[in-house]
C-alpha positions as CSV (number, residue, x, y, z in Angstrom):
1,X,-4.3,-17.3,-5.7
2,X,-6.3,-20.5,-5.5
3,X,-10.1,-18.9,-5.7
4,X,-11.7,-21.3,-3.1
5,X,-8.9,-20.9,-0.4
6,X,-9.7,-18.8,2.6
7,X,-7.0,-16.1,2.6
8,X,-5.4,-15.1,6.2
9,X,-5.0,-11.6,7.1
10,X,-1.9,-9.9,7.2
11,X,-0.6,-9.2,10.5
12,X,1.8,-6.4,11.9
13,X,5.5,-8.1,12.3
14,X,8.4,-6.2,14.1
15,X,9.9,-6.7,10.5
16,X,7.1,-3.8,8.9
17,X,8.6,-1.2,11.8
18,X,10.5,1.5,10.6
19,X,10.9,3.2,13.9
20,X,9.1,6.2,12.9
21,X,5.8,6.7,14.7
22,X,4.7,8.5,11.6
23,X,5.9,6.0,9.6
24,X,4.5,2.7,11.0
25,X,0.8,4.0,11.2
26,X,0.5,4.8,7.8
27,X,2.0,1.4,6.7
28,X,-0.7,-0.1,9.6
29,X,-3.4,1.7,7.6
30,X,-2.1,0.2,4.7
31,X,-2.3,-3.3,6.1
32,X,-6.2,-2.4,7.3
33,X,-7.2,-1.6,3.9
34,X,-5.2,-4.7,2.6
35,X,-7.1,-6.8,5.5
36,X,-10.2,-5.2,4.3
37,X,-9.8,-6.6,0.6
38,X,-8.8,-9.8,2.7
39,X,-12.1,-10.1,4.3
40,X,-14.1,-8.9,1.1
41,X,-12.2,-11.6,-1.1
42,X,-13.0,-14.5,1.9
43,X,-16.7,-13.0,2.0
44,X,-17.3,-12.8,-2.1
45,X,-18.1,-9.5,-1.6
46,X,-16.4,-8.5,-4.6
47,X,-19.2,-6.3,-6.3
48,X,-20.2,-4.5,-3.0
49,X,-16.8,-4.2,-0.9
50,X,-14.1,-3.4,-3.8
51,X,-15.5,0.2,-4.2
52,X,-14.7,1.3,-0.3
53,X,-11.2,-0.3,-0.4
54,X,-10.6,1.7,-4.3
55,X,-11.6,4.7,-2.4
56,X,-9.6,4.0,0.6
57,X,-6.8,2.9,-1.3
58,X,-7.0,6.3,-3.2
59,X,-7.4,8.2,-0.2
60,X,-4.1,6.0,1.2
61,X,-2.1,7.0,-2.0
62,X,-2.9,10.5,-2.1
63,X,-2.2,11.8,1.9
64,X,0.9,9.3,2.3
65,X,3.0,9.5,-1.0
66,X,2.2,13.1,-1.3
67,X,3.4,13.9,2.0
68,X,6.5,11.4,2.0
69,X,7.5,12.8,-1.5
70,X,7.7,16.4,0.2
71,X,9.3,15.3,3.6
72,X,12.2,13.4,1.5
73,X,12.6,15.9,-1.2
74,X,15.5,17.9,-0.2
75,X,17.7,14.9,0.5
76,X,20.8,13.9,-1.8
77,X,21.8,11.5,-0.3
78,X,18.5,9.5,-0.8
79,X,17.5,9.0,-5.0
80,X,14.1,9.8,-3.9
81,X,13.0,9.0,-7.6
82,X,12.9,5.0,-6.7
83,X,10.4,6.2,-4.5
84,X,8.3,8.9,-6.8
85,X,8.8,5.6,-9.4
86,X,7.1,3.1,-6.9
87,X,3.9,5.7,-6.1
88,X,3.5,6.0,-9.7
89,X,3.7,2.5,-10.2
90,X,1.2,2.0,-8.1
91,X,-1.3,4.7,-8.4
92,X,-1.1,3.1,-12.1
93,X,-1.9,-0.2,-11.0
94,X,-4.9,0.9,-8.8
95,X,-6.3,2.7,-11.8
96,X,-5.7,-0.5,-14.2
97,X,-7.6,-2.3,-11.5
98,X,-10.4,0.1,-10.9
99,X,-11.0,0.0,-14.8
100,X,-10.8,-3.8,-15.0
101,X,-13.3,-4.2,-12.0
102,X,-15.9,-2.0,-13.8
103,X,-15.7,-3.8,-16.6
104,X,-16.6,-6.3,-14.7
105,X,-13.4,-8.5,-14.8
106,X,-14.1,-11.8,-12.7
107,X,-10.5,-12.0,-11.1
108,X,-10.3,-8.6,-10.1
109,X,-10.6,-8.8,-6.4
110,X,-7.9,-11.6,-5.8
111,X,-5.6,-9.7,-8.5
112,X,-5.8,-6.7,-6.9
113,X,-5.2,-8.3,-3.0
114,X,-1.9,-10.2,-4.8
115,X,-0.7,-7.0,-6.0
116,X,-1.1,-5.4,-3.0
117,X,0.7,-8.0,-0.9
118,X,3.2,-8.0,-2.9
119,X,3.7,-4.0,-3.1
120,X,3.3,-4.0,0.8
121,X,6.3,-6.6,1.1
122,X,8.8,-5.3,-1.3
123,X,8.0,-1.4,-0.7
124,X,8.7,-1.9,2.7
125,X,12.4,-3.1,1.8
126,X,12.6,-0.7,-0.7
127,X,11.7,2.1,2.2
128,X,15.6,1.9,3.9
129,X,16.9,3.0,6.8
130,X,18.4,6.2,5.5
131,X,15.4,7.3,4.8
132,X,13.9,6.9,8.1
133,X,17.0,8.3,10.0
134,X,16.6,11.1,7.9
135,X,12.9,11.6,8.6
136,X,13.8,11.6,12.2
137,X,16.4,14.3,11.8
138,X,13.7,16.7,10.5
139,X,11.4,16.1,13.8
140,X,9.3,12.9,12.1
141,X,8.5,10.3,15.4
């Protein structure tokens, strides 16, 4: 990411919906958070706004893939490890960044907002529509 380009936010797109109520709000939460880390890398706020989003983001990781992991565990039709692999992936990630941030890595901020774009993108594929009927089945809105 060029480090004197102002950065857009990340809007909500029909092509984020899963259909699921439940679902879509915690992937709009996601997108706040990520919008937050927009506005602290536009502000060069690094130092003082990074902690809230690692907390949030923590927070974020914790509640949703916990509760997803348990609502999609008894399904065999679904490999629910891609999905175990993809929290772990990026609970690990978070962590990496956290350290590098208090060691006071420059880049940190823009590093972390690319890795969560990305994630955001290519999760949401990942996150099919078997998954989401079958959520639905169990009473999920």
């Amino acid at each position: 990411m060029n480090a004197n380009r102002r950065i857009e936010k990340l809007q909500w797109s029909d092509e984020y919906s899963s259909g699921l109520i439940y679902l879509d709000n915690h992937r709009r939460n996601f997108l706040d958070i990520l919008n937050e880390l927009v506005e602290v890398v536009n502000d060069g706020s690094c130092e003082t706004g990074l902690p809230m989003v690692f907390h949030r983001m923590a927070f974020y990781a914790e509640d949703y893939f916990a509760k997803k992991e348990m609502a999609l565990s008894n399904i065999d039709e679904l490999e629910t490890n891609i999905f175990r692999a993809e929290h772990d992936r990026f609970t690990n990630a978070i962590a990496r960044f956290h350290d590098d941030f208090r060691r006071g890595q420059v880049d940190v901020c823009r590093d972390l907002l690319a890795f969560l774009i990305d994630w955001f993108e290519n999760y949401v594929k990942i996150f099919g529509v078997e998954a989401a009927t079958y959520l639905k089945e169990k009473g999920y809105e």
